[in-house]
C-alpha positions as CSV (number, residue, x, y, z in Angstrom):
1,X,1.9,-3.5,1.4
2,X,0.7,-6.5,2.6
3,X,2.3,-8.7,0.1
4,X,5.9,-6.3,0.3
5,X,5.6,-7.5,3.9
6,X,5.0,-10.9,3.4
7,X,8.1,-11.2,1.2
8,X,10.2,-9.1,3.3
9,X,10.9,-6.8,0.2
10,X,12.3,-3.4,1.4
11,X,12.9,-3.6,5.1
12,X,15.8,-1.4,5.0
13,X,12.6,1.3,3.6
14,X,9.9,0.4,5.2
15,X,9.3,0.1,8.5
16,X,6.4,-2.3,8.8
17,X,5.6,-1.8,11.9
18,X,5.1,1.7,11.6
19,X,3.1,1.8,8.8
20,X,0.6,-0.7,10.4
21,X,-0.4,2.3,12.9
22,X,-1.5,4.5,9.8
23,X,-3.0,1.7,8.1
24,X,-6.7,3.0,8.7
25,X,-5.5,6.9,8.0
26,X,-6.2,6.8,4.5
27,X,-4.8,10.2,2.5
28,X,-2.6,10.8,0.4
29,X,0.9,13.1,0.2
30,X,0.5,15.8,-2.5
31,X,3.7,17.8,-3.3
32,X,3.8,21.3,-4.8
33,X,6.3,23.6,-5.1
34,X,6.4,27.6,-4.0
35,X,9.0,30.5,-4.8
36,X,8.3,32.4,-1.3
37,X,10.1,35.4,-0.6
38,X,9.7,38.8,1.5
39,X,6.5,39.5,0.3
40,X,4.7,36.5,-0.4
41,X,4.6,33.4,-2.3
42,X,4.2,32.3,-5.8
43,X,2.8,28.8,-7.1
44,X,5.9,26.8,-9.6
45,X,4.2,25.0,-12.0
46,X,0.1,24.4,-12.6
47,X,-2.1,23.6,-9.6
48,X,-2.7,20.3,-9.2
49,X,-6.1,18.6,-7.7
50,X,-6.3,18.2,-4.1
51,X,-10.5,17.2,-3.8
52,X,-11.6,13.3,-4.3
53,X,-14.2,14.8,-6.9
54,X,-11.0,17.0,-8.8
55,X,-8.7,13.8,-8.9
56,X,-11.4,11.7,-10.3
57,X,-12.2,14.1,-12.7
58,X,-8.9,14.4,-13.9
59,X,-8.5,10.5,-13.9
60,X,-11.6,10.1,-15.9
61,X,-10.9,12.6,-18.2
62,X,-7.6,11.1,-18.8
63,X,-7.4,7.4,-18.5
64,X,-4.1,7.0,-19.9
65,X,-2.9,8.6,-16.6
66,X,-4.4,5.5,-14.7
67,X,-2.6,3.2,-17.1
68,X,0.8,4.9,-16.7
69,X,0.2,4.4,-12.4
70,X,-0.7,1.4,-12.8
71,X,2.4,0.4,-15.0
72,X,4.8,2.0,-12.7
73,X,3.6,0.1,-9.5
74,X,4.0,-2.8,-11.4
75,X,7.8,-2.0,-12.1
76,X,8.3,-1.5,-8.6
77,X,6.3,-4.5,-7.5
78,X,8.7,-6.5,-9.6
């Protein structure tokens, strides 16, 4: 972020300013998505982990996952 900023890559995205208020929040944004109807709601899709300890079990356990993060940060980072 720091470097994006630097460079003044994205400002028409990012609003640097902004994101300097959260930049001690930490977190992350986890997206699932739910058929919900009249009487209740129903999961789309597996689960996925929402504990530190579940998503570094599932990173460890599958390391190519790592590799493919990495790989597309590195696309957008130019």
């Amino acid at each position: 972020m720091d470097r994006w900023r630097a460079e003044n890559r994205f400002p028409a995205f990012i609003d640097y300013a902004a994101v300097e208020g959260w930049r001690n929040f930490g977190g992350i944004r986890i997206e699932e998505d739910f058929a919900i109807n009249e009487t209740g709601s129903r999961l789309l899709g597996k689960p996925i982990p929402k504990t530190v300890d579940a998503v570094e079990a599932l990173a460890t356990a599958n390391p190519d996952l790592t590799a493919n993060t990495q790989s597309r940060i590195d696309k957008i980072d130019g």
